[in-house]
C-alpha positions in Angstrom: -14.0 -0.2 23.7 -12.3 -3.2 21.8 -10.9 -4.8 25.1 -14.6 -4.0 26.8 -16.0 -6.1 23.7 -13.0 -8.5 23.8 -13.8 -9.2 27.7 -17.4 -9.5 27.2 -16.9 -11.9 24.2 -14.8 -14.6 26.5 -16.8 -14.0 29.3 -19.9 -15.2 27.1 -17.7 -17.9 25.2 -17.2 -19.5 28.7 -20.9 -19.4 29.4 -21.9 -21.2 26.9 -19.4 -23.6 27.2 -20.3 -24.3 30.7 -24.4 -24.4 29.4 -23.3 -26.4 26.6 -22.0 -29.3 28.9 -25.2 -28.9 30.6 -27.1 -29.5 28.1 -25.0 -32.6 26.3 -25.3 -33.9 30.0 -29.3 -33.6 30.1 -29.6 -35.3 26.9 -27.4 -38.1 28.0 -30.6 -38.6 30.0 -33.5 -39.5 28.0 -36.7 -38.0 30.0 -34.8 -34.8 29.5 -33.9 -35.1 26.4 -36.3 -32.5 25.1 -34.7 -29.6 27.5 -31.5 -30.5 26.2 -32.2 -29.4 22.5 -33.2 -26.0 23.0 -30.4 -25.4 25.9 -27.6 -27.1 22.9 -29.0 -24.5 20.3 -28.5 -21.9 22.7 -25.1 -22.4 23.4 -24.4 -22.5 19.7 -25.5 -19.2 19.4 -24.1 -17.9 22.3 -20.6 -19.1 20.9 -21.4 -17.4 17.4 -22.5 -13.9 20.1 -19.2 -14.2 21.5 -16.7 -14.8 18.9 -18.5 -11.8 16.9 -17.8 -9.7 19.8 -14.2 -10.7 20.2 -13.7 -10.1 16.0 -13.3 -6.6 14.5 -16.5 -4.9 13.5 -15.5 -5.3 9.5 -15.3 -8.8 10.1 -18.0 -9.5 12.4 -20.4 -7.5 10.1 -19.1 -7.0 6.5 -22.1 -6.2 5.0 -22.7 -3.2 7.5 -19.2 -2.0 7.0 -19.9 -2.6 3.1 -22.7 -0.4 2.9 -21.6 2.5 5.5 -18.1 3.0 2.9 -20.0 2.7 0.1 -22.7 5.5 1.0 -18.9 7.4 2.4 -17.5 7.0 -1.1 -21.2 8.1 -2.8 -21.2 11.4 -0.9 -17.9 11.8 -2.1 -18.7 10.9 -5.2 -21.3 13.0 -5.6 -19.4 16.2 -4.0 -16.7 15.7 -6.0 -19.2 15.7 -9.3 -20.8 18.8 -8.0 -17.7 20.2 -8.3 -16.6 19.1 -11.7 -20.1 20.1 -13.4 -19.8 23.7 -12.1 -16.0 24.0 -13.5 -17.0 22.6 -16.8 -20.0 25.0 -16.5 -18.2 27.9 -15.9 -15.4 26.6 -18.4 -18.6 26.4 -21.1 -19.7 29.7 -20.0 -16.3 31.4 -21.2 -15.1 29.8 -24.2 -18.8 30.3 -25.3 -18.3 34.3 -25.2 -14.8 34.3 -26.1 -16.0 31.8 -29.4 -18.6 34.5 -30.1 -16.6 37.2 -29.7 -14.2 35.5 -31.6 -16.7 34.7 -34.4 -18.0 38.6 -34.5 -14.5 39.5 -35.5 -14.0 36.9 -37.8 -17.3 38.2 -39.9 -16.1 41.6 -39.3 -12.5 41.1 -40.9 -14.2 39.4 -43.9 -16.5 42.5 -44.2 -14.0 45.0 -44.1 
């Protein structure tokens, strides 16, 4: 997949150098200067397309790749929570009976 992406990006790298040069030739010419502009602007961006294609997908998108291991780290996050709140639960849970249990014998020994 990467060298399909890699290929793809220098195959549309060379197209828009070759329609850049196009267009800096048509507004050499003045009638046609107005054709030139648009066909300049879209050889910029088809330089930005193909460089991003040819880059890693954290570097060509960081904000994507931001937000996918964030929501990765809040699911584990959260599962790991899940986890903690039913051991301290369960941990309540006993030491509540043992502290009751303990407390009943406590009163007891001072009755007796």
């Amino acid at each position: 997949m990467r060298l399909i992406r890699g290929v793809a990006g220098a195959v549309l790298w060379i197209l828009a150098a070759v329609l850049g040069l196009v267009a800096v030739i048509l507004c050499v010419t003045v009638l046609l200067l107005p054709l030139g502009i648009p066909l300049l602007g879209l050889s910029r961006r088809l330089f930005t397309q193909g460089v991003r294609l040819m880059l890693p997908r954290s570097v060509a998108h960081p904000v994507k790749s931001a937000q996918e291991s964030a929501g990765r780290r809040r699911d584990k996050t959260a599962a790991v929570s899940k986890e903690a709140v039913a051991r301290v639960a369960k941990g309540a849970r006993r030491s509540g009976l043992s502290s009751r249990r303990r407390s009943r014998w406590t009163f007891w020994k001072r009755a007796h």
